[in-house]
C-alpha positions in Angstrom: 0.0 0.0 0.0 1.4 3.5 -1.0 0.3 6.7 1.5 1.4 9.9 -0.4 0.2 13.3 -1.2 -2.2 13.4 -4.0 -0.4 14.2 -7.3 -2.8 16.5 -9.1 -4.0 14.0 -11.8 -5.7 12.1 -9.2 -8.2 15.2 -8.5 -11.0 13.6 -10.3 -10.5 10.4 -8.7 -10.6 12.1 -5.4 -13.9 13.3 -6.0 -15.3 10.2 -7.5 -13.6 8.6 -3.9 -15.6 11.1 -1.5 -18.7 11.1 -3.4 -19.1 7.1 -3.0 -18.1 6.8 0.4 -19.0 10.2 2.0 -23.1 9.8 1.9 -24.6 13.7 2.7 -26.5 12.6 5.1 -23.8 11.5 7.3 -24.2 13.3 10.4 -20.4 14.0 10.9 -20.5 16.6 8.2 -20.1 19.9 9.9 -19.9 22.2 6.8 -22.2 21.0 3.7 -19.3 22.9 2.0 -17.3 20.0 2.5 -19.0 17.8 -0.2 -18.2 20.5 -3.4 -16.2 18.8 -5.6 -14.6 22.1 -6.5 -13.2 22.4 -3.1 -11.4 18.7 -3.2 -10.3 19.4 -6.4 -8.9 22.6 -5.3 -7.3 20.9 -2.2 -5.9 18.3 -4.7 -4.2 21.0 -6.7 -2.5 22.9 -3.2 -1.2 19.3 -2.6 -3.7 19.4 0.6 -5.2 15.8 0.5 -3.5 12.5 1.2 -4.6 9.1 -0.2 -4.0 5.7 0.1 -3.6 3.2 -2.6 -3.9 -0.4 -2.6 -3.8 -2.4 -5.8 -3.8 0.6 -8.0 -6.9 2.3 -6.4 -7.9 4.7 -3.6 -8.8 2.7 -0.6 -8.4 6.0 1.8 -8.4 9.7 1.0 -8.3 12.8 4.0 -8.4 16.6 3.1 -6.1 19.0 5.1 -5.7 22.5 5.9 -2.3 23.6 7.4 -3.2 26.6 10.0 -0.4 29.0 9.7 -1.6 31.1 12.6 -1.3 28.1 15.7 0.6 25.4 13.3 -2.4 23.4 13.2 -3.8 20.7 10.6 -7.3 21.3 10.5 -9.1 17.7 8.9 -11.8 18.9 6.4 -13.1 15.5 5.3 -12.0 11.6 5.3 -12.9 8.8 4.0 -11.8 5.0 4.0 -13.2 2.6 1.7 -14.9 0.0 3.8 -12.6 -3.1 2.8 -9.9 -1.3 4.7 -11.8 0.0 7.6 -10.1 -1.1 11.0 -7.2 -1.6 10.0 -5.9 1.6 11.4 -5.1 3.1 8.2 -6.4 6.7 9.0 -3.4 6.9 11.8 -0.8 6.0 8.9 -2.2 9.1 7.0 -2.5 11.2 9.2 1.3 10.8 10.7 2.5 11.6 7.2 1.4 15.3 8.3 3.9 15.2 10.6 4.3 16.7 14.1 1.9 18.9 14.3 -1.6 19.0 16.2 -4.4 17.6 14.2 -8.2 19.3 14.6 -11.6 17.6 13.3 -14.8 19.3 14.4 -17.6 17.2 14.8 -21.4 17.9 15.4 -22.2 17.0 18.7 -25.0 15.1 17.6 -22.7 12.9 15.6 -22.2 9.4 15.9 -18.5 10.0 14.6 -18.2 11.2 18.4 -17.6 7.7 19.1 -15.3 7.0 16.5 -13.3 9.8 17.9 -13.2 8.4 21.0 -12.2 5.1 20.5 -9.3 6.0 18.2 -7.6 8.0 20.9 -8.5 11.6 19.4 -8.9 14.0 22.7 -11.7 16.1 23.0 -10.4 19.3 23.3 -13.5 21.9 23.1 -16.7 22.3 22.8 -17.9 24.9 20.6 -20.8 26.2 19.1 -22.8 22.8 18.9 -19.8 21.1 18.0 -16.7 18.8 19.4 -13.2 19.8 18.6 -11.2 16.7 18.8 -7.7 16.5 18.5 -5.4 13.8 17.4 -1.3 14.4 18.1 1.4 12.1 16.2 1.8 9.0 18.9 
């Protein structure tokens, strides 16, 4: 399996990735905003999303956004392809970010609450009808 930064011929493949496994209903979505395609495509070409590759296809894609202000990652979306879930391939994407603090918001209505919590993110805040969770390089 290869973990990398997107290469900017994969943007359409990206997209194609997140619309089959990120359904809008999902109640993790924070920010409809999120699902555009433009956006993904846009995070593809400012080398902001990393995917996994098994066999010649994405089995895992996350897009990032580097906070310059308090050197935080801030996690916009994720996906893993079911076939790979468990497996803890999300960690082994995310530590290709590096050091730095890692931030997902989360409605707190969400049942990606629990997911957080399992998979040793700390809740850091709560915030306007959200959950800031945090995940730090192990």
């Amino acid at each position: 399996m290869k973990i990398t930064i997107a290469d900017s011929w994969l943007g359409n493949d990206i997209v194609f990735f997140f619309q089959n496994n990120i359904q809008e209903d999902n109640d993790g979505i924070s920010n409809r905003e999120f699902l555009c395609p433009d956006g993904a495509l846009a995070a593809v070409r400012r080398r902001q999303v990393i995917v996994a590759i098994d066999d010649n296809q994405i089995v895992g894609a996350l897009r990032f956004y580097p906070r310059k202000s308090d050197q935080t990652i801030s996690l916009y979306q994720f996906a893993i392809r079911p076939s790979h879930r468990g497996q803890g391939l999300m960690d082994k994407m995310l530590q290709i970010l590096g050091e730095y603090p890692i931030e997902v918001t989360c409605p707190i209505i969400s049942k990606m609450n629990e997911y957080y919590e399992k998979n040793s993110w700390r809740l850091k805040e709560e915030k306007t009808g959200s959950n800031i969770w945090e995940w730090m390089k192990c």
